[in-house]
TINU-197875 format. One record per residue: x, y negated, z negated of N, C-alpha, C in turn. Coordinates in nm, 4 decimals, always signed. Layout:
n_X|n_Y|n_Z|ca_X|ca_Y|ca_Z|c_X|c_Y|c_Z
X|Y|Z|X|Y|Z|X|Y|Z
...
END
This chain:
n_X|n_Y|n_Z|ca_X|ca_Y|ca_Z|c_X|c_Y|c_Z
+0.0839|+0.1169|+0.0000|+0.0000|+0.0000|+0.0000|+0.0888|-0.1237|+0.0000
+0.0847|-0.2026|+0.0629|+0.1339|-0.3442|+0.0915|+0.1110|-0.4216|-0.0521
+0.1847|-0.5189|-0.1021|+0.2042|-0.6382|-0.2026|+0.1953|-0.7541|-0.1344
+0.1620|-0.8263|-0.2444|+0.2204|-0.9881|-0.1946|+0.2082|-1.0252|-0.3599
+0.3526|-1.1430|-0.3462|+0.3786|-1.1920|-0.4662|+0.2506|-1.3369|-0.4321
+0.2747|-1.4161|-0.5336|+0.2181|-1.5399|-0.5590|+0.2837|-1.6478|-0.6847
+0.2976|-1.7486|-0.6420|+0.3504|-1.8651|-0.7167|+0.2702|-1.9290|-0.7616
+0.2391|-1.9686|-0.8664|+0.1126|-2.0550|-0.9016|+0.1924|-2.1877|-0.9062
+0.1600|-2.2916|-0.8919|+0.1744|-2.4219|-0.9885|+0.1425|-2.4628|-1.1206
+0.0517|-2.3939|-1.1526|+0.0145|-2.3874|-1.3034|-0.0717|-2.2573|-1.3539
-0.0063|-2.2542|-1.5281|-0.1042|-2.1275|-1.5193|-0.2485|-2.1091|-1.5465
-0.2761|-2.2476|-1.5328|-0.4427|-2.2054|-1.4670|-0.4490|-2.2049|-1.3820
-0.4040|-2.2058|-1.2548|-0.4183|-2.1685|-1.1472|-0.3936|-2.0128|-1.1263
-0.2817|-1.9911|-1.1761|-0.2553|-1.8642|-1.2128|-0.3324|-1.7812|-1.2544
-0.4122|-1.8167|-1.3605|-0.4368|-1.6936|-1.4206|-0.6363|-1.7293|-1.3796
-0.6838|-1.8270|-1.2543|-0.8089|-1.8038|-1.2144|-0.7185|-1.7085|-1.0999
-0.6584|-1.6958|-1.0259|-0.6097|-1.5753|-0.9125|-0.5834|-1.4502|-0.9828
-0.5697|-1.4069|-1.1110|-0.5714|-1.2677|-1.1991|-0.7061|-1.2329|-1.2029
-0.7728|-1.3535|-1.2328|-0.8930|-1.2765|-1.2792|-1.0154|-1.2733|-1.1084
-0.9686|-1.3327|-1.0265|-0.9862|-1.3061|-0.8866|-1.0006|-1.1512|-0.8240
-0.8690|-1.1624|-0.8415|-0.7838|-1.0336|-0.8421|-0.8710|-0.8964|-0.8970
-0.8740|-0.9346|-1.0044|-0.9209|-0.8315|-1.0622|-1.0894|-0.8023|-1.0931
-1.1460|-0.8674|-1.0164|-1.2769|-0.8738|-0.9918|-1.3047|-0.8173|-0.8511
-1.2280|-0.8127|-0.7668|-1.2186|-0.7883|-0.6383|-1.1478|-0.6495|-0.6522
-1.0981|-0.6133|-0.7688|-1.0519|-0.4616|-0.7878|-0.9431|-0.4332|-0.7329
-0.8746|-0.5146|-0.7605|-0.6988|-0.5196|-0.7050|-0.6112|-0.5113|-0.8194
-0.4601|-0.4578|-0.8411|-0.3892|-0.4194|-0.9385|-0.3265|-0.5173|-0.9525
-0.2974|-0.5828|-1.0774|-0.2370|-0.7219|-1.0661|-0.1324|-0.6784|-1.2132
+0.0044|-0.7505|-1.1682|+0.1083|-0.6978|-1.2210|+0.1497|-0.8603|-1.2153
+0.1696|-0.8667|-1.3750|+0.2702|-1.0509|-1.3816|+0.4334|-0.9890|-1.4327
+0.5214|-1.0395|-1.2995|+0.6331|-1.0532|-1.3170|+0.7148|-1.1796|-1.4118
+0.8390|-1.1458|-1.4884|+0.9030|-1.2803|-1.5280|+0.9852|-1.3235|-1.4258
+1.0010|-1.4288|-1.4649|+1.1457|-1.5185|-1.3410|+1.2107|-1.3740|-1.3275
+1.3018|-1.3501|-1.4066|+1.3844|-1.3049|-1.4065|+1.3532|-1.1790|-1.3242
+1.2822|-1.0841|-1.3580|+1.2167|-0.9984|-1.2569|+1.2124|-1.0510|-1.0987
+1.1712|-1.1099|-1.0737|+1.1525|-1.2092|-0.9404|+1.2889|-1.2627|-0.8835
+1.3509|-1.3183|-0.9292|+1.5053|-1.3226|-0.8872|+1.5578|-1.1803|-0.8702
+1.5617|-1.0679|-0.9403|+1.6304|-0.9700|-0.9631|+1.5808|-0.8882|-0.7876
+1.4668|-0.8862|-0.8092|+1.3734|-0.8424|-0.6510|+1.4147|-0.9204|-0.5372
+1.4376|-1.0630|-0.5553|+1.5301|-1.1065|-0.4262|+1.6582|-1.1239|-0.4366
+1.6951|-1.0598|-0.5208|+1.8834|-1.0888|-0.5096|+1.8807|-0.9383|-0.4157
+1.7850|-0.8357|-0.5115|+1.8084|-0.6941|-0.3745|+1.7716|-0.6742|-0.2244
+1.6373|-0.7562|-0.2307|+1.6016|-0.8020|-0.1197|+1.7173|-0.8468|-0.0407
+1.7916|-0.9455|-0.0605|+1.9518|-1.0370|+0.0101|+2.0405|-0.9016|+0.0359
+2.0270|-0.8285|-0.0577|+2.1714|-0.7253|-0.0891|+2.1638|-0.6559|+0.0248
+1.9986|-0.5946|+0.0793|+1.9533|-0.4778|+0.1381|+1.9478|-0.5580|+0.2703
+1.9362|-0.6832|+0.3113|+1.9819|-0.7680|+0.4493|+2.0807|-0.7666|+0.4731
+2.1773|-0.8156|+0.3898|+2.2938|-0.8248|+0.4584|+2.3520|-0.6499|+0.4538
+2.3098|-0.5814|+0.4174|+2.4080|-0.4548|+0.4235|+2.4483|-0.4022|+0.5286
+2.5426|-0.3713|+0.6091|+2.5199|-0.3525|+0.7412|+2.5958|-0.2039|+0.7378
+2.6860|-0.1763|+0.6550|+2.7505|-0.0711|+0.6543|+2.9192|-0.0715|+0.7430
+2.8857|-0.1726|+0.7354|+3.0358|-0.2358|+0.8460|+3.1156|-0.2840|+0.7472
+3.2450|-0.2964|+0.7150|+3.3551|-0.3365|+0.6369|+3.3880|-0.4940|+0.6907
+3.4071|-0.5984|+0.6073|+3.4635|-0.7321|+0.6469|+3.6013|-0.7236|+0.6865
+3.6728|-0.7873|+0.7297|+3.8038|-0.8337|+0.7469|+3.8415|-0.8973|+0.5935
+3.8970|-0.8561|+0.5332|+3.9519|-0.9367|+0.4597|+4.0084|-1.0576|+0.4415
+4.1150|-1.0801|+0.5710|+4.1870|-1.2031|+0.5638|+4.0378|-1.3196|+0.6624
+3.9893|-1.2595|+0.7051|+3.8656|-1.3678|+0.7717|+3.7778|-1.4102|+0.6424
+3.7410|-1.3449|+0.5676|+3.6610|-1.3307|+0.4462|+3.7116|-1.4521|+0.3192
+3.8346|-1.4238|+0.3042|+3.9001|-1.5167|+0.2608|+3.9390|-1.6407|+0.3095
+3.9511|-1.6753|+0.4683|+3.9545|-1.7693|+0.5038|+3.8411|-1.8605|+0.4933
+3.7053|-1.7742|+0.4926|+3.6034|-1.8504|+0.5252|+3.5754|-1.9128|+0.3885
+3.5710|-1.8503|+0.2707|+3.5564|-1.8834|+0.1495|+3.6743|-2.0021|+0.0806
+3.7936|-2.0132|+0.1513|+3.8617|-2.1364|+0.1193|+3.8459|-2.2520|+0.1975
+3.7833|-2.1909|+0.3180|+3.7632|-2.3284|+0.4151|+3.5871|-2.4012|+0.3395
+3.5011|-2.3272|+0.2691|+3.3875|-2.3899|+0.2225|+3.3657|-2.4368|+0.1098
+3.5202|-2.4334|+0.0601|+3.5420|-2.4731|-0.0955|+3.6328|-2.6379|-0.0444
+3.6846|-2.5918|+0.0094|+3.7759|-2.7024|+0.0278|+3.7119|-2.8415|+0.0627
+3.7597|-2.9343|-0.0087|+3.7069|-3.0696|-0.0211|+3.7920|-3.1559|+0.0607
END
């Protein structure tokens, strides 16, 4: 079954879309920040993965050339 997250602006806004939700007979699960970051840091991890090895010395170049002031 498909998800979708949701952001409220406030949590009354929030929590009239729970009880939406759950009137309409849908499973409603409240994540913390932290949960939510943790899901798109893997999300990022599982994009970029390519299974291909970097260059090292390119890798390093690129990371001193975007530091550098």
């Amino acid at each position: 079954m498909d998800t979708i997250l949701l952001k409220a602006k406030s949590k009354e806004n929030l929590n009239l879309l729970i009880k939406l939700a759950k009137k309409l007979g849908v499973e409603v699960s409240v994540l913390s920040e932290k949960a939510t970051e943790e899901i798109a840091m893997v999300a990022a991890i599982k994009e970029g993965k390519t299974g291909k090895l970097s260059d090292t010395d390119n890798f390093i170049k690129g990371l001193k050339s975007d530091f550098a002031s």
